[in-house]
C-alpha positions as a Python dict, from the first residue, in 0.01 Angstrom:
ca = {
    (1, 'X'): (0, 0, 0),
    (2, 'X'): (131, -330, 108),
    (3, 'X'): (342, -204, 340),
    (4, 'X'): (105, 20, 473),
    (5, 'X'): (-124, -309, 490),
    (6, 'X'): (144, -474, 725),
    (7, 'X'): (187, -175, 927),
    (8, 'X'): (-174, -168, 1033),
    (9, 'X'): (-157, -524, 1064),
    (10, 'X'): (128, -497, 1280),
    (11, 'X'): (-24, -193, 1531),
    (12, 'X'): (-365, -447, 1545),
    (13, 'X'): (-161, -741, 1650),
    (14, 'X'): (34, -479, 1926),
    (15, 'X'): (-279, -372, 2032),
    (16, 'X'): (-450, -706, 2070),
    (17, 'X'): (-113, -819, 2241),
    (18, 'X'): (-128, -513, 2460),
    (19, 'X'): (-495, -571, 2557),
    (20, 'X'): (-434, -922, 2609),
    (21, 'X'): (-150, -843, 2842),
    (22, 'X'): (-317, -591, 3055),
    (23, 'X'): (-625, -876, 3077),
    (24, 'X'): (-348, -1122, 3206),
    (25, 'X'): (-205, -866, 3440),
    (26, 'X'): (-574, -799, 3620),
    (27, 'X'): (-655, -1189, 3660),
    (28, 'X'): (-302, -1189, 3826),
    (29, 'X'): (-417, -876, 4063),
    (30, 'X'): (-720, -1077, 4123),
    (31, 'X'): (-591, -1391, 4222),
    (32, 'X'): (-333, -1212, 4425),
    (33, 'X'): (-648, -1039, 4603),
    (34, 'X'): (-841, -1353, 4604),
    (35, 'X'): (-519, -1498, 4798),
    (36, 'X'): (-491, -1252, 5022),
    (37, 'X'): (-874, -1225, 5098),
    (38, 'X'): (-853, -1611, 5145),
    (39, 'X'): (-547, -1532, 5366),
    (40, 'X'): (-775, -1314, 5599),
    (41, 'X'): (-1058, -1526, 5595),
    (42, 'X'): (-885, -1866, 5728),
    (43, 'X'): (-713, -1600, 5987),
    (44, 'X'): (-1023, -1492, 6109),
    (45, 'X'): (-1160, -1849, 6102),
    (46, 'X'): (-847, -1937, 6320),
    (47, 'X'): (-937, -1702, 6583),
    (48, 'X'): (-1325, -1783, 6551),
    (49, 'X'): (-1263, -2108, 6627),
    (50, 'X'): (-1000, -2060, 6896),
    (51, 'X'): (-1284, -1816, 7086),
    (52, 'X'): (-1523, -2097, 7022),
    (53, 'X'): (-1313, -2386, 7193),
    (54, 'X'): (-1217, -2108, 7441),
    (55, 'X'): (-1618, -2096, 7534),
    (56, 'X'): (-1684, -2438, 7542),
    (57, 'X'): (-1405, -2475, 7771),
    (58, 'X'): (-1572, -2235, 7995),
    (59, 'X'): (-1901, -2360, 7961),
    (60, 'X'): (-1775, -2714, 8047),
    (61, 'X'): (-1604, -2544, 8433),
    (62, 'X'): (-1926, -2387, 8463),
    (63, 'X'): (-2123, -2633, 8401),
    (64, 'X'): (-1944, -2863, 8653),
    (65, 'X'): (-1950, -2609, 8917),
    (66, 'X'): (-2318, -2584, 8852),
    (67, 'X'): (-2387, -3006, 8933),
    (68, 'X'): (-2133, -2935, 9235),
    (69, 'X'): (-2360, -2694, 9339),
    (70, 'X'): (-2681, -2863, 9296),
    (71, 'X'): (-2505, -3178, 9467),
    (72, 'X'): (-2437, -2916, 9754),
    (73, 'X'): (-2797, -2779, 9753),
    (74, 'X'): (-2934, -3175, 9800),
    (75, 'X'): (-2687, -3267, 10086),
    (76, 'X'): (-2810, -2943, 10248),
    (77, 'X'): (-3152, -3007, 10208),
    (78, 'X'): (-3117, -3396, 10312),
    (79, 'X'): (-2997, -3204, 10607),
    (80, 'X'): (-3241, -3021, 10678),
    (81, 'X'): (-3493, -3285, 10612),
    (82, 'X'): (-3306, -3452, 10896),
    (83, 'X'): (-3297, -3220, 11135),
    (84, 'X'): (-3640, -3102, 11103),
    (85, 'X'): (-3728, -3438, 11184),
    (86, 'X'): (-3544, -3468, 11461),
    (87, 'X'): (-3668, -3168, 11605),
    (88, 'X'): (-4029, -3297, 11527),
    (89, 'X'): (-3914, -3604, 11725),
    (90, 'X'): (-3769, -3376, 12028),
    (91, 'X'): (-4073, -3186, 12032),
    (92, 'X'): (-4330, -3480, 12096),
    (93, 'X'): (-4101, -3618, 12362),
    (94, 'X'): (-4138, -3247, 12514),
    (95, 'X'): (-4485, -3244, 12464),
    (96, 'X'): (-4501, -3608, 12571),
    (97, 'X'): (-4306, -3533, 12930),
    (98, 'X'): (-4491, -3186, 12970),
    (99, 'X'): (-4778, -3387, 12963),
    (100, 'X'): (-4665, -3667, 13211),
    (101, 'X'): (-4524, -3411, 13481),
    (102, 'X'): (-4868, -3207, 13461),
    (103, 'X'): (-5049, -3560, 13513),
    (104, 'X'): (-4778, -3665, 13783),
    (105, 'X'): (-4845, -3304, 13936),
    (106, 'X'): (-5223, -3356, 13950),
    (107, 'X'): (-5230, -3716, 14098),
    (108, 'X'): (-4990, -3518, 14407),
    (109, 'X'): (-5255, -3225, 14443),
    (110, 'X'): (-5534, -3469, 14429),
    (111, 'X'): (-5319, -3732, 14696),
    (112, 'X'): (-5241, -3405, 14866),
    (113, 'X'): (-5625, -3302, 14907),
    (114, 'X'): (-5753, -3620, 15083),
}
Protein backbone atom coordinates (compact mmCIF):
# COMPACT_ATOMS: atom_id res chain seq x y z
CA UNK A 1 0.00 0.00 0.00
CA UNK A 2 2.94 2.16 0.64
CA UNK A 3 4.38 1.61 -2.37
CA UNK A 4 1.40 2.03 -4.18
CA UNK A 5 1.16 5.44 -2.07
CA UNK A 6 4.58 6.55 -3.64
CA UNK A 7 3.67 5.50 -6.99
CA UNK A 8 0.70 7.80 -7.16
CA UNK A 9 2.71 10.27 -5.51
CA UNK A 10 5.27 9.92 -8.01
CA UNK A 11 2.73 10.05 -11.39
CA UNK A 12 1.16 13.48 -9.43
CA UNK A 13 4.54 15.04 -9.11
CA UNK A 14 5.20 13.91 -13.18
CA UNK A 15 2.13 15.32 -13.98
CA UNK A 16 2.43 18.58 -12.13
CA UNK A 17 6.09 18.66 -13.60
CA UNK A 18 4.68 17.94 -17.01
CA UNK A 19 1.99 20.66 -16.74
CA UNK A 20 4.37 22.99 -15.39
CA UNK A 21 6.68 22.40 -18.30
CA UNK A 22 4.24 22.73 -21.05
CA UNK A 23 3.11 26.26 -19.07
CA UNK A 24 6.89 27.28 -19.34
CA UNK A 25 7.09 26.20 -22.93
CA UNK A 26 3.84 28.57 -24.01
CA UNK A 27 5.20 31.78 -22.06
CA UNK A 28 8.41 31.00 -24.14
CA UNK A 29 6.13 30.82 -27.53
CA UNK A 30 4.66 33.97 -26.30
CA UNK A 31 7.50 35.99 -25.67
CA UNK A 32 9.03 34.70 -28.83
CA UNK A 33 5.69 36.07 -30.57
CA UNK A 34 5.66 39.11 -28.49
CA UNK A 35 9.39 39.60 -29.94
CA UNK A 36 8.65 39.09 -33.16
CA UNK A 37 5.36 41.21 -33.15
CA UNK A 38 7.57 43.95 -31.48
CA UNK A 39 10.05 43.18 -34.33
CA UNK A 40 7.30 44.15 -36.94
CA UNK A 41 5.97 46.92 -35.18
CA UNK A 42 9.36 49.09 -34.78
CA UNK A 43 9.78 47.95 -38.69
CA UNK A 44 6.75 49.43 -39.63
CA UNK A 45 7.41 52.43 -37.37
CA UNK A 46 10.80 52.73 -39.30
CA UNK A 47 9.16 53.09 -42.53
CA UNK A 48 6.24 55.34 -41.04
CA UNK A 49 8.53 57.63 -40.03
CA UNK A 50 10.86 57.54 -43.02
CA UNK A 51 7.44 58.37 -45.31
CA UNK A 52 6.77 61.05 -42.77
CA UNK A 53 10.25 62.92 -43.03
CA UNK A 54 9.96 62.00 -46.76
CA UNK A 55 6.61 64.39 -46.76
CA UNK A 56 7.82 67.04 -44.84
CA UNK A 57 10.66 67.22 -47.08
CA UNK A 58 8.30 67.70 -49.86
CA UNK A 59 6.11 69.94 -48.23
CA UNK A 60 9.09 72.18 -47.28
CA UNK A 61 10.17 72.39 -51.69
CA UNK A 62 6.67 73.08 -52.13
CA UNK A 63 6.18 75.33 -49.89
CA UNK A 64 9.20 77.42 -51.07
CA UNK A 65 8.18 77.24 -54.58
CA UNK A 66 4.85 78.50 -53.43
CA UNK A 67 6.53 82.10 -51.66
CA UNK A 68 8.70 82.10 -55.03
CA UNK A 69 5.67 82.19 -56.72
CA UNK A 70 3.76 84.64 -54.80
CA UNK A 71 7.09 86.84 -54.84
CA UNK A 72 6.69 86.38 -58.74
CA UNK A 73 2.93 87.22 -58.74
CA UNK A 74 3.85 90.79 -56.70
CA UNK A 75 6.79 91.82 -59.04
CA UNK A 76 4.29 91.17 -61.86
CA UNK A 77 1.66 93.04 -60.49
CA UNK A 78 4.09 96.05 -59.30
CA UNK A 79 4.50 95.85 -62.99
CA UNK A 80 1.57 96.22 -64.06
CA UNK A 81 0.71 98.83 -61.58
CA UNK A 82 3.51 100.63 -63.37
CA UNK A 83 2.70 100.40 -66.60
CA UNK A 84 -0.85 101.10 -66.27
CA UNK A 85 0.23 104.23 -64.93
CA UNK A 86 2.30 105.09 -67.40
CA UNK A 87 -0.11 104.52 -69.95
CA UNK A 88 -2.62 106.69 -67.87
CA UNK A 89 0.18 109.30 -68.06
CA UNK A 90 0.64 108.78 -72.06
CA UNK A 91 -2.92 109.02 -72.51
CA UNK A 92 -3.50 112.59 -70.91
CA UNK A 93 -0.51 113.90 -72.80
CA UNK A 94 -2.54 112.46 -75.97
CA UNK A 95 -5.56 113.85 -74.87
CA UNK A 96 -3.70 116.96 -73.74
CA UNK A 97 -1.97 117.54 -77.47
CA UNK A 98 -5.27 116.35 -79.30
CA UNK A 99 -6.69 119.05 -77.57
CA UNK A 100 -3.97 121.76 -78.31
CA UNK A 101 -3.74 120.90 -82.18
CA UNK A 102 -7.74 121.10 -82.42
CA UNK A 103 -7.40 124.63 -80.56
CA UNK A 104 -4.21 125.53 -82.75
CA UNK A 105 -6.44 124.32 -85.81
CA UNK A 106 -9.36 126.59 -84.87
CA UNK A 107 -7.39 129.86 -84.12
CA UNK A 108 -5.96 129.11 -88.19
CA UNK A 109 -9.68 128.65 -89.53
CA UNK A 110 -10.81 131.55 -87.53
CA UNK A 111 -7.30 133.77 -88.72
CA UNK A 112 -8.10 132.18 -92.04
CA UNK A 113 -11.83 133.59 -92.14
CA UNK A 114 -11.07 137.32 -91.59
Amino acid sequence: AEQARHVAQQKEAATAMAKVAKERDDAIAKTSKSSDDAAALKTQLTKANSEIARLQKELAASSKEMREVKSQIGAHTKENKDLQARLSNLNDKQDMLEGKSKSEMEQAQAAAAK
